[in-house]
Structure formats: C-alpha cells, structure tokens
C-alpha positions in Angstrom: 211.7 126.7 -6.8 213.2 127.3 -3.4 211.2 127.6 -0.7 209.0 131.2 -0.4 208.5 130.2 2.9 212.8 131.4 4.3 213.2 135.0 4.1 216.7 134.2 4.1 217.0 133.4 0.4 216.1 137.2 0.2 219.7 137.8 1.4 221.3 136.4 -1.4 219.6 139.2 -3.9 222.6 140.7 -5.3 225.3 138.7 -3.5 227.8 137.2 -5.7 228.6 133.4 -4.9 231.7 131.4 -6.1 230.2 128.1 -6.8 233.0 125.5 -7.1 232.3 122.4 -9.4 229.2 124.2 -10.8 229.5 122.8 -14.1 228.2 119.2 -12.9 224.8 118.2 -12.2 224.5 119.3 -8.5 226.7 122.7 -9.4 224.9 123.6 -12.1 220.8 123.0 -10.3 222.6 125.2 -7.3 223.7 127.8 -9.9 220.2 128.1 -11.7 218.6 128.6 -8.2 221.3 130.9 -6.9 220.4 133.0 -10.5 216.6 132.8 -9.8 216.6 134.2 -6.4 218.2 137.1 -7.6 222.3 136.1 -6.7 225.5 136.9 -9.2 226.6 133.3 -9.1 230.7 132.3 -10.2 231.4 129.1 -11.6 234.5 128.0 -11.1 234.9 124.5 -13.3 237.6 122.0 -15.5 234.5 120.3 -17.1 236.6 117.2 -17.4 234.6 115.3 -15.2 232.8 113.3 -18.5 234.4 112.1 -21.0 231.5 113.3 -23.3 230.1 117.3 -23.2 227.6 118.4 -20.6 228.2 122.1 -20.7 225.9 122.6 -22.7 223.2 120.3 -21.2 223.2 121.3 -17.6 223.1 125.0 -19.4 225.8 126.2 -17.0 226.4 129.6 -19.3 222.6 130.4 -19.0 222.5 130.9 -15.4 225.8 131.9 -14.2 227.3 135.4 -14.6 230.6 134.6 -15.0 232.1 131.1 -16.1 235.7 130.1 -14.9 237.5 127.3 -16.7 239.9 126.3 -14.2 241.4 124.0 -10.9 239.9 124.5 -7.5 244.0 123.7 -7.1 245.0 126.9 -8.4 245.7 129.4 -5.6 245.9 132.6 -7.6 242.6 132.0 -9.9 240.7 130.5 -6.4 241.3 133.5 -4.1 240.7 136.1 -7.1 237.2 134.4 -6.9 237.0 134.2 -3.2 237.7 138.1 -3.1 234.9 138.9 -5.4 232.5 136.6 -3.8 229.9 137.1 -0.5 229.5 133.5 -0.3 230.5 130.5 -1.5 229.5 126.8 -1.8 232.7 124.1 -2.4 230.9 121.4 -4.8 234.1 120.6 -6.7 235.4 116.5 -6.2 236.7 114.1 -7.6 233.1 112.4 -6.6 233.2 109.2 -8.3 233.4 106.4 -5.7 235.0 104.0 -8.3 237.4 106.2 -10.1 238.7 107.3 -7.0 239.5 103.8 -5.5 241.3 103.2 -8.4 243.2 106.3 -8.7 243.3 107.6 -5.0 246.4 109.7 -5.3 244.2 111.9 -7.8 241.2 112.2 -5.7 243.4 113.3 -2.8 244.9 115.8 -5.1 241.7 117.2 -6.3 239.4 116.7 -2.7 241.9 116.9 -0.3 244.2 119.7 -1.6 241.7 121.3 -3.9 239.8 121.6 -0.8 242.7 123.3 1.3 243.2 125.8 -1.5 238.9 126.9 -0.7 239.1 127.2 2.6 242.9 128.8 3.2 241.3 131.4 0.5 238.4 131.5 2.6 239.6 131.4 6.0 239.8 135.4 7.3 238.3 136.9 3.9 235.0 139.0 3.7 233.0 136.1 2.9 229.8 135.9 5.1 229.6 132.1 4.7 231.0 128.8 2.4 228.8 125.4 2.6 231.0 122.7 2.1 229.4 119.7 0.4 229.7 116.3 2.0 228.2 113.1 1.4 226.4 110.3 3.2 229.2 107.7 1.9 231.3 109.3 5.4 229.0 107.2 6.9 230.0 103.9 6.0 228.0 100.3 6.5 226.8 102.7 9.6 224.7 100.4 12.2 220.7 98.7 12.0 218.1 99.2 14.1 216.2 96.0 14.7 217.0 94.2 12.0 216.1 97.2 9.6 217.8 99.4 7.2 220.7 101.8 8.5 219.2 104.9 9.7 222.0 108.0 9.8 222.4 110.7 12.3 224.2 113.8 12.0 225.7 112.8 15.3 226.7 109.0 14.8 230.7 108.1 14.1 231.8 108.3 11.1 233.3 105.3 9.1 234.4 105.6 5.5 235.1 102.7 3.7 236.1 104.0 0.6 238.8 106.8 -0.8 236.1 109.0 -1.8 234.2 108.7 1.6 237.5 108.8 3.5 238.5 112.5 0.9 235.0 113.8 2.4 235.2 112.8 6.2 238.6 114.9 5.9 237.2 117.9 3.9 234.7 118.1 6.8 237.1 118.2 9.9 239.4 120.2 7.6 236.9 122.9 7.4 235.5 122.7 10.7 239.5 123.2 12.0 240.5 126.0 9.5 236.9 128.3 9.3 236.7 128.5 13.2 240.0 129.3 13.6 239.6 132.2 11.2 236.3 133.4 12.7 234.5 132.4 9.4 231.0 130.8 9.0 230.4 127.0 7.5 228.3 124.5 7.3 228.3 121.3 5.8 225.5 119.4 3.7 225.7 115.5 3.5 223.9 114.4 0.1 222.3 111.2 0.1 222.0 110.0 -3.2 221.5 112.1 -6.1 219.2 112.0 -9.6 217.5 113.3 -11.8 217.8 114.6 -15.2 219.9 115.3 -17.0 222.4 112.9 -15.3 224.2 111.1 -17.0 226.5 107.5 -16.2 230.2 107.7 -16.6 232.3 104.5 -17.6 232.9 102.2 -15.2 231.3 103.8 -12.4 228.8 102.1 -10.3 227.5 105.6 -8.9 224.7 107.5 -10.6 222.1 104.4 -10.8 219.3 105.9 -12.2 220.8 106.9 -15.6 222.5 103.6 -15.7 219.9 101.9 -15.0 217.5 103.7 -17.4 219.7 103.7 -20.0 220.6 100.1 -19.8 216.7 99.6 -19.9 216.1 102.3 -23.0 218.8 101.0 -24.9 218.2 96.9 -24.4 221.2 96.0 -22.3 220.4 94.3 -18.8 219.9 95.8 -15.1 222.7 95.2 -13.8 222.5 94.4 -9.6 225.4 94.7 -7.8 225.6 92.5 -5.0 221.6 91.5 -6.3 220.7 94.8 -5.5 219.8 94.4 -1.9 221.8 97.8 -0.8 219.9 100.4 0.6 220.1 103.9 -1.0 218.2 107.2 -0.5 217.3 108.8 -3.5 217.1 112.6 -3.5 215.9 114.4 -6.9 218.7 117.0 -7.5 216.2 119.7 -7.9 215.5 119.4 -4.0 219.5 118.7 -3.1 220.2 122.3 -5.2 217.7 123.8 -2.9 218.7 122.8 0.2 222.2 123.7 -0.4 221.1 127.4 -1.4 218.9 127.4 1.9 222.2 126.4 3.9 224.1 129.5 2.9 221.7 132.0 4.5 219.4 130.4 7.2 221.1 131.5 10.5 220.4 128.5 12.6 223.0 126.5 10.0 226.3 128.5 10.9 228.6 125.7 12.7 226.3 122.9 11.5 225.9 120.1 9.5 223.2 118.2 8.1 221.7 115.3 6.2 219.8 116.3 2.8 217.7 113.4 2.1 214.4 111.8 2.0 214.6 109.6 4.9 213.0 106.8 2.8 215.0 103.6 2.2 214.5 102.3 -0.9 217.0 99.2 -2.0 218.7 98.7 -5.6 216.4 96.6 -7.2 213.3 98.5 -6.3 214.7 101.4 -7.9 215.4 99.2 -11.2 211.9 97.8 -10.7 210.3 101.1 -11.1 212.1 102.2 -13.9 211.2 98.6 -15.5 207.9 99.9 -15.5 208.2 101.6 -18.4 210.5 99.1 -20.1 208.4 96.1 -20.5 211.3 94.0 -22.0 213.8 95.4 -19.3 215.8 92.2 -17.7 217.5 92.0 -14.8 221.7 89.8 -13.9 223.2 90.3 -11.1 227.1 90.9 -10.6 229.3 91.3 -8.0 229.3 93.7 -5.0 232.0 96.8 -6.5 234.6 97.8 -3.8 234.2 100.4 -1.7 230.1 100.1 -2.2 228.3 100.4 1.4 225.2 98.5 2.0 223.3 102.0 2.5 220.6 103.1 4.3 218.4 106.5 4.5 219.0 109.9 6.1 217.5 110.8 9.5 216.3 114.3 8.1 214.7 116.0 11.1 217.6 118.1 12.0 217.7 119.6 8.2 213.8 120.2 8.5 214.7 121.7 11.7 217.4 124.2 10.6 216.5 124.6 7.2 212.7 124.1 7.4 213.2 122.1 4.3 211.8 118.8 2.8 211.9 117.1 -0.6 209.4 117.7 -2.8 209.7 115.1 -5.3 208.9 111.6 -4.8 211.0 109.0 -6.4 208.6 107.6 -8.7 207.5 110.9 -9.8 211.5 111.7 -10.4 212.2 108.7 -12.0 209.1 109.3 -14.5 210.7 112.4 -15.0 214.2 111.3 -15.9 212.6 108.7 -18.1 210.5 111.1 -20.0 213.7 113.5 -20.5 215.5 110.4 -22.1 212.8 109.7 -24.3 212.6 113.1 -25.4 215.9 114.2 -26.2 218.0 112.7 -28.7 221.8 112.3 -28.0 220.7 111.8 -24.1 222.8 108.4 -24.2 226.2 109.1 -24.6 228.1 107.3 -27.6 230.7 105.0 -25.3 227.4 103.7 -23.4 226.5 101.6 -26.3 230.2 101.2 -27.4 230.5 97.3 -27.5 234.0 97.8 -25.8 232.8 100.5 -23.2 232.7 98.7 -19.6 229.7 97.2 -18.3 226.9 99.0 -16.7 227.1 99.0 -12.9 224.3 99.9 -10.6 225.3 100.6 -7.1 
C-alpha cells in the first residue's frame, strides 16, 4: 500500500504515467501501485529481458491501462507516449550487472541511448515530472567507516566499477544536464538491492540472490558464495522500492533530488543464504570466485529519502524472504526450466 500518510499520491488520481520497463519486477509493483492510487498507468516494454515468460506472472496487463510492446529506443513510439503522459518514471535497462560486462556495447545501446530517447522526449513537453531510476552500484567499493561496512551518501563521489554502474552514473548526469536545461522536473531514485517475489534468476547472472539462492536451496543444488559471501548488500523488498518510486513522482520537496531507497541495514551474502537455509534443512553451502564487476557492498544512508519522501521500508528481510519462500513453494512452474537444465550455467549469488 503506499503511504496514506502523503497527500501527494492524491495528485496522481487520474494522471496518466508512461512507465518505461514496466513489464519487469520493479515496473510492474510501480504499475500496480500507480493503478491503486487511482493513476492511468502506460507500460512501455520488449519483455525480452528473460528468456522464460513473466508477463503473465508479474500480471503486467491487470494493472496497466494500456500495454506497449516496444524499444525505449524508438523515437516515434517514445514521444507518442510522452505526449499522452503527466508523468513518467524511466525503469527500462539493460540491468543485469553480468550481461552487461559481457556485452557492453548493448547495454550502452539500451541505458545510454535508450535513455537519451526518454529524456529528449521529455525535455520541454507538458510532463509535470519523470523519476529516473538509478542504482546503488554508481557507488562502487565506496569507503568504510571504522572498520565497518560502507555506508552511502547521496552526496559521496561516485565510482562505478562496472558497465552497468558506469550506464547509470551517466543516465543520472544526463538527466540532471538535459531536464534543467528544459525547465522540466526530475528526480532520481538509487535502489539498493531488490527482492521479493515473484523474482526470478536469469542465466548466468550473479544479480537477483534471493531467487538464486532459494531456488538453488528448493531444488537441491548448493549456495553458491561468491567471493565466500562476505559482500555487503542491502536488501529492499520490491513492494517498498515500488512505493517509494511512486512517492518520488509527487512529493514536492523531491524536484531536483536524488535519493537512496533502502533499508540502511547491512546484511552480507551468506547471512542472506543462512536465512533462507532455514527452511531448507539439507541446504549446503561452496564457495566460488568473486564475479567481475561485483562491489563488496554496503547499506544505504536513508535519512534524506525519509526526509523528502517521509518513507521507510516496511518489510523486514526475514519476513520478505519467508515470503518469497512461501510463493515458491506454492506455485508450481515458479522455477524456470533452464534452472535445473544440467547444461544451464551455475548458480551465482552476488
């Protein structure tokens, strides 16, 4: 539910939103949200991002008024959309850290000039705001304090150290440069790392660690640790991500900014595969070798998104992860075919 508490979710009552990529996970939570508060919410979409159907399962068509099947690439189809739309939120990516290292010509295609497409569309039109979504990988290793685990500010450098991190860093500047120019509202959201059902792993990806880590469990194959599992990561349920994105399009005090949407609570790699062992007695753990690109993590300082936003998760890892688990128990055809493939690539937890 998103928060009763901002009157400005009122504002999108009958406002039309363009939400770009809202056939994934993330697009698809923001597009059910954006429906129960009363919006008209666009999809624009390839669904190509899996190479298994999720249409379907993130019920995209149930929620949406209109669904698009097309390129955030496409000029003509993108400012059709824009034109219609009050607001909108850029979700679309290329957003898998390992594909994109090994194919970065594609994610700068699809991040970097799918991006410029949004905002040149954007840039001078009648919409009242677009939230471009960023991620906490612009960060990079990011610095300690005393010893500890990496605490990030929305005001620390930046230092991506990884295509996908380095596609993001440039879609923020990009749409800082272009939407002031034009006189046109932003603001930028940095996830931290999203779960929750019904996620589901792609093939040799190390992103997504919940569902590859469940599934492993569920389906007998070992926990994978990259690296041991000693990385840091800060799990948000995408349930409170979706809402914290819809908050940013309307809540005044967010024009110009950006913020961190996360818990603020470091949890490493193998804790997270500890509690979801928990309901695996037999689960196992190996280890394997730290993926490229993979930062050593940390957690999101979140007081300037409570600030702005006057937002804060409301679901607790365990309590998501008992969740996800209880959705893959209880829906059959939850593990995709090519996980237990004895030729698909290994599971990879990062």
């Amino acid at each position: 539910m998103i928060d009763a508490q901002s009157g400005a979710v009122g504002r999108l009552s009958g406002a039309t939103v363009l939400v770009t990529g809202g056939g994934g996970l993330v697009g698809s939570r923001i597009v059910a949200q954006l429906a129960a508060a009363g919006a008209c919410p666009l999809v624009l979409d390839r669904f190509d991002a899996y190479p298994h159907p999720v249409r379907d399962r993130f019920d995209v068509d149930g929620n949406a008024a209109e669904v698009v099947l097309g390129d955030v690439r496409e000029h003509a189809t993108v400012r059709s959309l824009v034109d219609r739309s009050d607001y909108v939120i850029h979700a679309a990516a290329y957003a898998d850290v390992a594909a994109c290292t090994r194919r970065p010509r594609t994610a700068f295609d699809s991040n970097m000039a799918g991006t410029q497409t949004v905002l040149e569309s954007a840039a001078g039109s009648p919409v009242k705001r677009l939230v471009f979504v960023s991620s906490a990988s612009v960060y990079g290793h990011g610095g300690t304090a005393g010893g500890g685990p990496a605490v990030f500010t929305e005001t620390q450098p930046l230092d991506p150290i990884s295509v996908y991190a380095n596609t993001k860093a440039w879609g923020e500047q990009q749409t800082r440069l272009l939407l002031n120019d034009a006189g046109t509202e932003y603001a930028i959201v940095r996830y931290f790392s999203v779960y929750g059902e019904p996620q589901v792993p792609k093939p040799g990806s190390h992103s997504w660690m919940v569902p590859w880590m469940a599934m492993s469990a569920h389906t007998g194959r070992p926990i994978r640790l990259n690296g041991g599992g000693a990385q840091v990561r800060d799990l948000v349920h995408v349930d409170d991500i979706a809402r914290a994105t819809v908050l940013a399009l309307t809540v005044d005090r967010m024009a110009g900014r950006t913020v961190n949407v996360g818990t603020g609570v470091p949890t490493t790699v193998r804790r997270i595969g500890e509690l979801i062992a928990t309901h695996y007695p037999d689960a196992r753990f190996e280890q394997a070798p730290m993926p490229a690109g993979d930062p050593l993590g940390g957690c999101a300082d979140t007081r300037l998104c409570t600030e702005l936003l006057g937002w804060a998760p409301a679901i607790a890892l365990a309590d998501g992860i008992d969740r996800y688990v209880a959705w893959l128990r209880s829906t059959p055809g939850a593990v995709p075919r090519w996980f237990t493939d004895p030729d698909a690539p290994a599971a990879h937890a990062a």
